[in-house]
Every structure is written in C-alpha cells, then in structure tokens.
TORMAR-282897 format. One line per field, with one value per residue (C-alpha): residue in one letter; chain; z, x, y. Coordinates in nm, 3 decimals, decimal comma. Example, Ala and Ser with C-alpha at 12.3 -4.5 7.8 and 13.67 -1.06 7.14 Angstrom:
2
fimi <- c(A; S)
drenlo <- c(A; A)
up <- c(0,780; 0,714)
east <- c(1,230; 1,367)
north <- c(-0,450; -0,106)
//
This chain:
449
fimi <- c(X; X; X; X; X; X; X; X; X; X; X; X; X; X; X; X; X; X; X; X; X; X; X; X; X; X; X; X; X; X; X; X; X; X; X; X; X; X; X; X; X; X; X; X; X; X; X; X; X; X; X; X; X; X; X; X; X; X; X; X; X; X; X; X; X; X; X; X; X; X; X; X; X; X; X; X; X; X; X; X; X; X; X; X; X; X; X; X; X; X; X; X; X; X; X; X; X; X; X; X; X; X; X; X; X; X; X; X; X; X; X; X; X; X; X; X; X; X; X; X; X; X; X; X; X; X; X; X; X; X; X; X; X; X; X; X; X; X; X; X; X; X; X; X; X; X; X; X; X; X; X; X; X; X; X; X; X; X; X; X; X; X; X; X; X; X; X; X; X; X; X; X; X; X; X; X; X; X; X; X; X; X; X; X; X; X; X; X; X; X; X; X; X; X; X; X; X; X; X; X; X; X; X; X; X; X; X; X; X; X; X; X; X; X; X; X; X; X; X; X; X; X; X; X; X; X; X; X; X; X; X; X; X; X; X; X; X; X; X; X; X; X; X; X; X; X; X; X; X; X; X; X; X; X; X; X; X; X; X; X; X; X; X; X; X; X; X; X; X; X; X; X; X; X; X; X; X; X; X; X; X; X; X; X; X; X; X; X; X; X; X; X; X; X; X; X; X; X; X; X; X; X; X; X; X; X; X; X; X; X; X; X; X; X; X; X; X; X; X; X; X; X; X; X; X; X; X; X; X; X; X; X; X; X; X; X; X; X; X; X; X; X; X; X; X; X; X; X; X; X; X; X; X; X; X; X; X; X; X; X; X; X; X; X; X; X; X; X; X; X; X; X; X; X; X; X; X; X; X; X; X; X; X; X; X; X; X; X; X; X; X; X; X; X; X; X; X; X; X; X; X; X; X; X; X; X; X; X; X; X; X; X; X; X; X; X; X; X; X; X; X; X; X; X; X; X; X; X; X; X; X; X; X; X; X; X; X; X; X; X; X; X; X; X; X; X; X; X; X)
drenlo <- c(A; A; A; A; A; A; A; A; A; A; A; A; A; A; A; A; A; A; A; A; A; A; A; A; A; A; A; A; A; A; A; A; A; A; A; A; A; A; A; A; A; A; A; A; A; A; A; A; A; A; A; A; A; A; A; A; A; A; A; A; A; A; A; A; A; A; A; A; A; A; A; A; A; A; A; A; A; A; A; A; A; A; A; A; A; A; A; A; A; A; A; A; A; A; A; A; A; A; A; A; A; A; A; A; A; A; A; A; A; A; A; A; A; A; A; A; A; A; A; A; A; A; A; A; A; A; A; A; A; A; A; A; A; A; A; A; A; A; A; A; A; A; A; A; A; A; A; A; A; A; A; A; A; A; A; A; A; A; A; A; A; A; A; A; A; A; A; A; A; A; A; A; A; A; A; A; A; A; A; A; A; A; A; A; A; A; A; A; A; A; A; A; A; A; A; A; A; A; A; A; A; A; A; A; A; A; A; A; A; A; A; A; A; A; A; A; A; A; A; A; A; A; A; A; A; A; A; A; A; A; A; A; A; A; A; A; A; A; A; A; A; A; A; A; A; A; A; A; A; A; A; A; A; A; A; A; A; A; A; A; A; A; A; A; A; A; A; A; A; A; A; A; A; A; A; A; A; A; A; A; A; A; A; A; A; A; A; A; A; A; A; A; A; A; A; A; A; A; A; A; A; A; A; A; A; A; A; A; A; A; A; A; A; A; A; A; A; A; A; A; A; A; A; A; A; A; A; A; A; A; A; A; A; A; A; A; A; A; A; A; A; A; A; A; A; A; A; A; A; A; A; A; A; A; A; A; A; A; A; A; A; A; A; A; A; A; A; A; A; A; A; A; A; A; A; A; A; A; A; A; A; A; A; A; A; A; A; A; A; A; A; A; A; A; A; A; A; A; A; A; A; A; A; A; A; A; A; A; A; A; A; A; A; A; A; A; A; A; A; A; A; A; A; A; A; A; A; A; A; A; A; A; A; A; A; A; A; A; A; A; A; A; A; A; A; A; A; A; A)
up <- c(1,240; 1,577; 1,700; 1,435; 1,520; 1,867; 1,729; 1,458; 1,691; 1,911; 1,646; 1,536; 1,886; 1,912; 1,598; 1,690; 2,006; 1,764; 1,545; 1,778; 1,791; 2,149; 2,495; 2,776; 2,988; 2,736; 2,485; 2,737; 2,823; 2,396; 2,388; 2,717; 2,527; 2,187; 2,396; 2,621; 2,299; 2,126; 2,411; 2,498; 2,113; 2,153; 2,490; 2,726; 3,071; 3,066; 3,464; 3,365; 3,097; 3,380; 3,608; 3,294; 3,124; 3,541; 3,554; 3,205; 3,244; 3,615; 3,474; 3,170; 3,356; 3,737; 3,658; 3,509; 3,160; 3,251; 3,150; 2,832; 2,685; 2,532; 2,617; 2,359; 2,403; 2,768; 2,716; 2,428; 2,630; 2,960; 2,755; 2,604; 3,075; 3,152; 2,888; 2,976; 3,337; 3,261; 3,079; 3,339; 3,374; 3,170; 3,224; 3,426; 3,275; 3,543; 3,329; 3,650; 3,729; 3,500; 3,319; 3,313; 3,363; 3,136; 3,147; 2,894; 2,952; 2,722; 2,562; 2,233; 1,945; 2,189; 1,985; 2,283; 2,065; 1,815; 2,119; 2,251; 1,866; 1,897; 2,267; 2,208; 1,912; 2,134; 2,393; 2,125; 1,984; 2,299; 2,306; 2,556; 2,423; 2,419; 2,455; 2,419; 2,603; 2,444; 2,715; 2,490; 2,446; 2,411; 2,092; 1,789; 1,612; 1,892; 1,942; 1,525; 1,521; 1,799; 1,619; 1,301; 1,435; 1,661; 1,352; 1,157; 1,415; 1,491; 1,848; 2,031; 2,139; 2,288; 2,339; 2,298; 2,057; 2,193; 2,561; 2,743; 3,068; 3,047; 3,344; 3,262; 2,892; 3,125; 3,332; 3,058; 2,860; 3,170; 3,176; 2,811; 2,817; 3,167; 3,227; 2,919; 2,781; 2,934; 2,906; 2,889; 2,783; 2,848; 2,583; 2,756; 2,655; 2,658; 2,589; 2,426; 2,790; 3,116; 3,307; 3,628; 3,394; 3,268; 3,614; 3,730; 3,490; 3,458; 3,896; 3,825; 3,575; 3,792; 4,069; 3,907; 3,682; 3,932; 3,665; 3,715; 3,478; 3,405; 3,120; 2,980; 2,625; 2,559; 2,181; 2,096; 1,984; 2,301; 2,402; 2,800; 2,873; 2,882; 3,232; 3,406; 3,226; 3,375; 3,708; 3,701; 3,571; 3,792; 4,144; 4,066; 3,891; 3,990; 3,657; 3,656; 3,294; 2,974; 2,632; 2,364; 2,049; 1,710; 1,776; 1,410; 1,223; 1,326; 1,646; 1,899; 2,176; 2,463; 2,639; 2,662; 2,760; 3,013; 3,180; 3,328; 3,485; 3,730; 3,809; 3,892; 3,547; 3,353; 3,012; 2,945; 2,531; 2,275; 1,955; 1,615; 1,337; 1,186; 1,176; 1,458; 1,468; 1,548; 1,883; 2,142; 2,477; 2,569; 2,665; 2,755; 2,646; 2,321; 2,263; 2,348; 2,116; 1,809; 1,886; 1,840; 1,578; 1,736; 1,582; 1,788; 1,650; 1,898; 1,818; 1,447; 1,483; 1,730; 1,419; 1,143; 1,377; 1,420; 0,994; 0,934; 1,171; 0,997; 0,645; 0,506; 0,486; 0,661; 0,695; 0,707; 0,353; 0,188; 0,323; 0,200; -0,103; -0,434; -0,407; -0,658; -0,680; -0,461; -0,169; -0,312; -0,266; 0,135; 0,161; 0,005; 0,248; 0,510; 0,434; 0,377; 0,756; 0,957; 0,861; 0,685; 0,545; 0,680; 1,054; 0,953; 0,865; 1,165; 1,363; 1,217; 1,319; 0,941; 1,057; 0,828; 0,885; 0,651; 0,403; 0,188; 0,225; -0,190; -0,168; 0,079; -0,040; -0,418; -0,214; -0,050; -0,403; -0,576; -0,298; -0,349; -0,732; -0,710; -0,509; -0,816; -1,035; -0,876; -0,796; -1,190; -1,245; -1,264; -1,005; -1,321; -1,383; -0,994; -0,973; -1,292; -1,353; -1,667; -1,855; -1,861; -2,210; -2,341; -2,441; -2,031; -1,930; -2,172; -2,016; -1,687; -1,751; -1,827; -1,567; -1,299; -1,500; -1,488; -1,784; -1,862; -1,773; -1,439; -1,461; -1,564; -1,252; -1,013; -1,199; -1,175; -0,784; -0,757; -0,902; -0,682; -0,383; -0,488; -0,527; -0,168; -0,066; -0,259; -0,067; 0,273; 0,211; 0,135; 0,491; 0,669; 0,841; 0,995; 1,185; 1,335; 1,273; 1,340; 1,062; 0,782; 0,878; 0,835; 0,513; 0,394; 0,488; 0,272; -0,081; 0,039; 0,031; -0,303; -0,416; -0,137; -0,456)
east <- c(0,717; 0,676; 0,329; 0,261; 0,006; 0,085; 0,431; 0,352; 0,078; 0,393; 0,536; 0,303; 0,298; 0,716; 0,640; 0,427; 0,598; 0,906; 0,710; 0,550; 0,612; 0,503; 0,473; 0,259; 0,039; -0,278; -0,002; 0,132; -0,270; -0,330; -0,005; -0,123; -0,453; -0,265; -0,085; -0,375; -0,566; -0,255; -0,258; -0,592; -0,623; -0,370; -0,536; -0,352; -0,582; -0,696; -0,651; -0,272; -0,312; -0,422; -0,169; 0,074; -0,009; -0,025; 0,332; 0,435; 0,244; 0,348; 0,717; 0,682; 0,500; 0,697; 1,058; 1,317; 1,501; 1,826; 2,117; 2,110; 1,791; 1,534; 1,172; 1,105; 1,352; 1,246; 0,918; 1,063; 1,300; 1,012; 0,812; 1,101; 1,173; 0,826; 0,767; 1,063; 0,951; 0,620; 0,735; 0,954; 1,321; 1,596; 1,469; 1,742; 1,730; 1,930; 2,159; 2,356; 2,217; 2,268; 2,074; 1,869; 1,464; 1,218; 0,850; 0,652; 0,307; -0,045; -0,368; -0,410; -0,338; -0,038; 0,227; 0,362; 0,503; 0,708; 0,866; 0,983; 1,214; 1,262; 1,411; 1,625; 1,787; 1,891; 2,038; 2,174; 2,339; 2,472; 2,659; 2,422; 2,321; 1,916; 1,650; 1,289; 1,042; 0,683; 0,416; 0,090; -0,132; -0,442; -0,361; -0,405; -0,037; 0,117; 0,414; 0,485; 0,474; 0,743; 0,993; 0,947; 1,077; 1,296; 1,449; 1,504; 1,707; 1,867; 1,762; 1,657; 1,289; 1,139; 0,773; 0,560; 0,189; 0,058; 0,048; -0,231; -0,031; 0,193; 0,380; 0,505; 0,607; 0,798; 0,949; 1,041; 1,196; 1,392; 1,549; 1,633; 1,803; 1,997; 2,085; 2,332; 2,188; 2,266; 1,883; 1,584; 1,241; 0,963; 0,600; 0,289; -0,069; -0,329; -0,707; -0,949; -0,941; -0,817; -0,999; -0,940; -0,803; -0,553; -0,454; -0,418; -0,223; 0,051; 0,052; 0,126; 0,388; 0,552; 0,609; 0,768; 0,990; 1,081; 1,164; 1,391; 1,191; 0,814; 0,733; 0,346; 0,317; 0,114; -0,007; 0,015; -0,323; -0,484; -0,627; -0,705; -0,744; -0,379; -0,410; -0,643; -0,469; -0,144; -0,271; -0,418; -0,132; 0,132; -0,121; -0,165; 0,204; 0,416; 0,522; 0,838; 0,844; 0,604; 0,702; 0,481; 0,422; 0,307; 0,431; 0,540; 0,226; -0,055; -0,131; -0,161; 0,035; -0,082; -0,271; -0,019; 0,275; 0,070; -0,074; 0,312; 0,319; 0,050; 0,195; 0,523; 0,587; 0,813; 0,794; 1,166; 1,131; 0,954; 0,872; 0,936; 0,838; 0,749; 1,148; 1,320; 1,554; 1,258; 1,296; 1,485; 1,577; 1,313; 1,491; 1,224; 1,465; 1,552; 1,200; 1,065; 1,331; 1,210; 0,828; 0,956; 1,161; 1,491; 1,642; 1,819; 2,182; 2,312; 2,065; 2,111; 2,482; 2,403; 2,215; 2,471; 2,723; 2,506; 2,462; 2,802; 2,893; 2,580; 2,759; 3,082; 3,138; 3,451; 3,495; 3,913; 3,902; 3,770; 4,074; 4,297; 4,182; 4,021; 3,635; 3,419; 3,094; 3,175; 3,188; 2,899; 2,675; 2,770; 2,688; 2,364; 2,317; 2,380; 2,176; 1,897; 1,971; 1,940; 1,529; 1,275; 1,458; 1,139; 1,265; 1,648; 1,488; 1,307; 1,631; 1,814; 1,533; 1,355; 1,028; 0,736; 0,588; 0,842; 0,896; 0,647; 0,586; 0,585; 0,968; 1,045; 0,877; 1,036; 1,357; 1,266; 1,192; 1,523; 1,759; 1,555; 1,585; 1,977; 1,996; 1,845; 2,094; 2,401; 2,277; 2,238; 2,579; 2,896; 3,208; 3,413; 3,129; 3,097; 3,482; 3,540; 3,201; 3,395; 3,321; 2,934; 2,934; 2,567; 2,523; 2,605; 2,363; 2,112; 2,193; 2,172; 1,856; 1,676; 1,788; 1,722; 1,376; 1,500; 1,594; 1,974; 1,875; 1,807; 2,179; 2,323; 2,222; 2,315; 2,672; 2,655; 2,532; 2,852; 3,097; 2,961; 3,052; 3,375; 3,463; 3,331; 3,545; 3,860; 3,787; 3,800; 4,105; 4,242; 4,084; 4,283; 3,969; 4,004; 3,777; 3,557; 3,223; 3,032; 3,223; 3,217; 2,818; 2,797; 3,012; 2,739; 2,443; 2,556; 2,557; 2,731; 2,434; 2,302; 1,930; 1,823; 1,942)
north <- c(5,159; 5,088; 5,274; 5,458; 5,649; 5,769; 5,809; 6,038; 6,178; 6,292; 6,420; 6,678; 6,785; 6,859; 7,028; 7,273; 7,349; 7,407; 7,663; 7,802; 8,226; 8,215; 7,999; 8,066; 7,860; 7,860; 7,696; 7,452; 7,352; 7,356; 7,075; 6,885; 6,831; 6,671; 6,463; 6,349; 6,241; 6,093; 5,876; 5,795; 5,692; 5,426; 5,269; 5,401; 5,397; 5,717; 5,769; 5,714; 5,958; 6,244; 6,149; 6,179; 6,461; 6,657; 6,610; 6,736; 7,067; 7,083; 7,055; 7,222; 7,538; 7,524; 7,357; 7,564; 7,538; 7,364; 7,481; 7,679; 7,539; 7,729; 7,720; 7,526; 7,262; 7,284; 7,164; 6,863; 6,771; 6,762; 6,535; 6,334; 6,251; 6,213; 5,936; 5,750; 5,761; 5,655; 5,329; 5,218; 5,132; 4,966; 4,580; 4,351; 3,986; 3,756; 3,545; 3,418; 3,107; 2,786; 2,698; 2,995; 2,909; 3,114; 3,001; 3,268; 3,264; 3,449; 3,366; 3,249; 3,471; 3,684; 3,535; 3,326; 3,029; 3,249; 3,492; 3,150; 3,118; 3,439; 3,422; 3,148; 3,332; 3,645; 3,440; 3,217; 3,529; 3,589; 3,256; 3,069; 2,706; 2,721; 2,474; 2,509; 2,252; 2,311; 2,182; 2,314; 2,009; 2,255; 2,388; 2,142; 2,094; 2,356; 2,089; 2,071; 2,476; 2,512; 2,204; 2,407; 2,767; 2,544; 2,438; 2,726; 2,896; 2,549; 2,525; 2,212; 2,188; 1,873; 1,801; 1,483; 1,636; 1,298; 1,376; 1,504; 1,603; 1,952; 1,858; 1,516; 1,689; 1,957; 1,617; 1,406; 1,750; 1,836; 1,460; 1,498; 1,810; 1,704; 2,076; 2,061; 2,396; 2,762; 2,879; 2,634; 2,837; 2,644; 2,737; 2,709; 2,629; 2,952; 2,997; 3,217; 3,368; 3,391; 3,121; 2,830; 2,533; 2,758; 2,937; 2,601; 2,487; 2,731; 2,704; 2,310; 2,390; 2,674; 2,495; 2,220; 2,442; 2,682; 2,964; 3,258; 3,460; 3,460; 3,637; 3,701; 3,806; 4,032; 4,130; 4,482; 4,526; 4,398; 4,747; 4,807; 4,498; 4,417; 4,606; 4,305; 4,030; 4,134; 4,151; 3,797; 3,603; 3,795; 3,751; 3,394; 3,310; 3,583; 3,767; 3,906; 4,096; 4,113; 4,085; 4,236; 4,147; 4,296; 4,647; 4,669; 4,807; 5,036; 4,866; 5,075; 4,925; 5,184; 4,962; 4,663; 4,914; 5,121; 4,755; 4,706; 5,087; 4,905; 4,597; 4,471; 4,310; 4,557; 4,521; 4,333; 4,272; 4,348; 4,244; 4,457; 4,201; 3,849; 3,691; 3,528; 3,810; 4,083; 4,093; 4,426; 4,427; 4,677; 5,042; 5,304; 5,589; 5,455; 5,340; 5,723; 5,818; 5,650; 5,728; 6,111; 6,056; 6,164; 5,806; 5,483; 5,493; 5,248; 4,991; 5,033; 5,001; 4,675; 4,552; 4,618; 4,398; 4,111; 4,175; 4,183; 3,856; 3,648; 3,709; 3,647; 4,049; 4,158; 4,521; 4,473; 4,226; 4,563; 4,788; 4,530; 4,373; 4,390; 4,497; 4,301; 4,146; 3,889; 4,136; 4,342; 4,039; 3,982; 4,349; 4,322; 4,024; 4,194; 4,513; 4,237; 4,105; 4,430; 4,386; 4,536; 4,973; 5,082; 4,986; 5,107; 5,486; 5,473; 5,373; 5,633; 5,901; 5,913; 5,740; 5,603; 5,953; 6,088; 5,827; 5,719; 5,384; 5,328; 5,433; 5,175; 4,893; 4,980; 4,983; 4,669; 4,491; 4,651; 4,481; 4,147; 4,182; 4,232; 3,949; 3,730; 3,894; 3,827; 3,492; 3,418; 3,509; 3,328; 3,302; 3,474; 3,725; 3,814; 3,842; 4,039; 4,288; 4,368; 4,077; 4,195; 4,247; 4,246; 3,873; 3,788; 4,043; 3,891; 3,570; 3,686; 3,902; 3,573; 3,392; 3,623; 3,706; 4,075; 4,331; 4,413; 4,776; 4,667; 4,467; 4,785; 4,979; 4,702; 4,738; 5,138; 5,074; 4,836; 5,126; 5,329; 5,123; 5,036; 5,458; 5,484; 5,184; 5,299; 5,673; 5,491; 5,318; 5,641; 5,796; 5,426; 5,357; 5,060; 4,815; 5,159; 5,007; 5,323; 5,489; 5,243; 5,246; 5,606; 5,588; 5,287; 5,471; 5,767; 5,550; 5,228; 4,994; 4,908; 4,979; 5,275; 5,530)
//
C-alpha cells in the first residue's frame, strides 16, 4: 500500500475518534498528539507538522459541525480538509503546446530513468506519440537501460552511450525526432549528490531544451532531505512539479511530499510500483482518501478501462454471446493488468491494514497459476469446458505443472462467472462500466474466492 505506516497510523486515529463515548478538548489534544507522531515518523518537517496539527485542533475545537454532522464526523471529516490542503492542489500538466517538452531531473538511485518509461506510457495512453532522448553519459550503461524500457512500452528513445557531451546527445536527438512526436521527455544524468558539475549541467541542458515542464524525482524514502534538494534544483533550474517514486512499500514518503508544501514544485505524479503502468496523476484528495482507508473508486474504475482496452475482453461480446473459456482468459488478463490485488483492495478502501498480506499474495499466485492452465489447454478445450474429462485434465495438469484439483476449481471459478454473466444479461446491463465492475468485484474475477 501506498504509506503504510502513516496510513494505517491515520487509521487508528479515525478509529478512536469513532469509538470514542466522549469529545472534549483533552480528547481533541489526545488525537492532535497521534497525528503529530504519525507524521513526524514518516519525515514530515516537524515545523510543518505544528503548523498542521494548529489548524486541525483550531478547526476541530472553534469551527462548527456543518450541516448535520456529528462531532465525530466533524473532526474526520476536519482532518480528511486539512490533509488535502496541506498536500497541495490538483496538479495542471500543460499539454497545449506541440510537442510538449519534459526534462525530469534527480540523483542517482530516485528512479529518474524508469519515471521517464513510465511517462511516456501515460501520455501514450492518452494518444500522444512519445519520444524519450536519454542525455546520461555519467551513469555506466544509462543509454542501454532507457532503449530497454523504451522498448517494452514501444516508445522511441535516442541517445548515443559513446558521447561524452549531454547537450550535443539532446541536439542530435532533437534533429532525429524533427518534432514528429506530441511529447519529447528528455532523462538526465544525476550524482551521488547535489553538487556544481551537475547544476551546471542540467542549466546547459535547460536552456537548450527550453522545457514546458521540469520535473525532479524524488524517491520516497529520501527522508527530510527531500526539502533542500527541492529547493536547489528549482532556484537553479526552475522546477515546475516533482514526481516521487517508491511509494509502494513501507517507505515513508513524508518527507518527499511535505518538501513541495515549501517550494513551488507541486508534486504532479507519483509512482505506485515497479511496471510501466505504476504511475497516477497525483490528486491530494484521492490520495488522503486511500491513506484513511475511505477507498479511490474512480481511479479503480479508470484502471479496469485501461484493463479492459489492453485485452481482447469486451464487456458487450458477453451480453450477446456464448461465455466460455476463451472469455474467461481475457478476464483473467485483465484482472492481471489493473496491478498487484493488494493495490485494487486498497483502491476500493480494504487497505493492507486489513488484509493479510498471506491472502493476497495466495491470491496473487492462484490468478498466475490459472493463467498456466488455460494456457495448456486447447482452442476446443477453452471453447467447450465440457470436454474436461479426467484424461485432459491429467494432460493439462502436467503441462501446466499443476494438479487436476487445482483444474477443477478454475472450472468451478469459470461456472461461477458464467451464472453471474447469464444474471446480467437478465438485468440488460449494457456497456455501464461501473456496474459490470461492481458485479466482477462481487465473484466475477477468478481466484480472489
């Protein structure tokens, strides 16, 4: 999950405040403290902390339930404002001039060369032709690390691993791509840490590339000094947004997100995980909303669209057709594409905190170990289950080095889906993604059972 710790931290306090039989200032001081200590163990600065945690008990204690709300909700909902507020807004990425100019910038060990992949794939998503120009000649194989991600996302990159001079690579990669792409991201070299060579040499490159959007990266786990590192780049470069990195295990992220509240460099992305894919526009609402475990709906259902549109699964083909394994498969595919189940429960508001983490990752192995079996099967097999007699499954269970027991609960997860299918046929629902989601989510995908 994203933050872990400070998220579950923020948990235990709503909690309390939910049980609690009574509220009066001493409780509201008793809260102010968890919270202050949630945050200070993640790296938030503490002076931000203070300045934080004032305004929620000035709120909680001075401003008036709205509406209807209890005093309990009162003070959630108080919390919920004041941490959106203190991350920022909703970031604005300009996507009006062509081609669009994005320099990222970071030390070594930030994850600056994988956020470029993972850039071009949301704006290749978004139907913009990408182009990466990789300019690192500090870094030993730097150049062959960019082609390789640049590859598996099928995007363009250009650099030259035998030059020695950034800003004829960013010359000679500007002539190649002639302005033929929407949105050319240019990778940077970076250091162990922030020094002259380095400032220098992103000036050089800035000036020359004239970007629309300077991004630092900035790795979740950097601690407090994220806060001095943003300030250097941005006085001597002008950073317009950060993106950080590694906010998918138990790093604890404060210090990179609270480093932006002091600067002008909002934090614009951020990224959730290891594939090209693992990157979010970052929202401070919906972000707050995960950390307390209230659940992002509408970026769950933005992933189960991009799912369905990387497979062959088409929502309308079930209403009209015959469901068999053929179908089952693309559904399994695309359950496999929305990322790791551990970042779909948190999505839908059922964090790490509540799950174990042995159920997911048996989840996690069962929807890999289907995907062996249907793979070992053949076109007649996938569109007729009922010819699994037990000599196929044999065969099948030694080709997919699996048992037939296993075979028969993939079929009795497949039965299942096709009752749930046949049920919404019934109900005519038709192309409403949101609903076929929440009919999935209830039994739909095979393995979570």
């Amino acid at each position: 999950m994203v933050l872990d710790n400070l998220g579950s931290s923020l948990r235990a306090v709503m909690q309390k405040v939910a049980k609690s039989s009574w509220i009066d200032e001493a409780f509201i001081e008793e809260i102010v403290r968890d919270i202050q200590r949630a945050l200070i163990m993640s790296d938030v600065d503490i002076k931000l902390v203070l300045s934080l945690t004032t305004s929620i008990k000035e709120k909680a204690l001075e401003k008036p339930p709205a509406g209807t709300l209890s005093k309990r909700e009162h003070i959630i909902n108080v919390l919920y404002e004041e941490l959106v507020t203190f991350l920022g807004t909703s970031p604005d990425i300009n996507l009006r001039h062509r081609p669009m100019r994005i320099m990222l910038l970071g030390l070594f060990g930030s994850g600056k060369t994988t956020t470029c992949s993972k850039l071009a794939l949301y704006f290749k998503k978004k139907g913009l032709a990408s182009c990466i120009i990789g300019t690192d000649t500090w870094r030993p194989a730097a150049y062959e690390q960019l082609a390789q991600l640049g590859k598996k996302i099928d995007v363009p990159v250009f650099g030259d691993p035998k030059a020695d001079d950034p800003v004829r690579i960013l010359n000679e990669g500007l002539e190649h791509f002639d302005d033929k792409y929407d949105v050319i991201i240019v990778d940077t070299a970076g250091r162990d840490g922030l020094d002259s060579a380095l400032i220098s040499e992103v000036k050089a490159l800035n000036i020359k590339f004239k970007p629309h959007e300077v991004l630092l990266v900035l790795s979740g786990d950097i601690g407090q000094g994220a806060r001095a590192q943003a300030q250097a780049f941005h006085e001597n470069v002008g950073v317009t947004g950060v993106v950080i990195t590694k906010l998918d295990g138990t790093a604890k992220g404060g210090g990179a997100l609270s480093a932006c509240s002091v600067t002008d460099a909002p934090v614009k992305f951020i990224g959730t995980g290891e594939f090209p894919q693992d990157l979010e526009l970052f929202d401070p609402a919906k972000f707050v909303s995960r950390l307390l475990g209230m659940g992002d709906i509408s970026t769950l259902l933005e992933k189960a669209k991009e799912a369905v549109e990387e497979t062959e699964l088409d929502p309308e083909a079930f209403m009209k057709g015959d469901y068999t394994l053929v179908e089952f498969y693309d559904q399994l595919e695309a359950a496999r594409s929305m990322g790791p189940l551990k970042q779909v429960f948190e999505l839908l508001g059922m964090g790490g905190a509540q799950l174990p983490d042995e159920l997911l990752s048996a989840s996690e192995e069962k929807l890999e170990k289907y995907r062996f079996i249907l793979d070992s099967m053949t076109v007649d097999e996938l569109r007729e289950p009922k010819r699994l007699n037990r000599s196929r499954m044999e065969r099948v269970a030694q080709g997919s080095g699996t048992k037939v027991e296993e075979i028969k609960e993939l079929v009795n997860h497949f039965n299942q889906s096709k009752k749930l299918i046949k049920m919404m046929k019934k109900r005519r629902f038709r192309g409403d993604m949101s609903k076929v989601m929440k009919q999935l989510g209830g039994g739909g995908f095979p393995g979570l059972g």
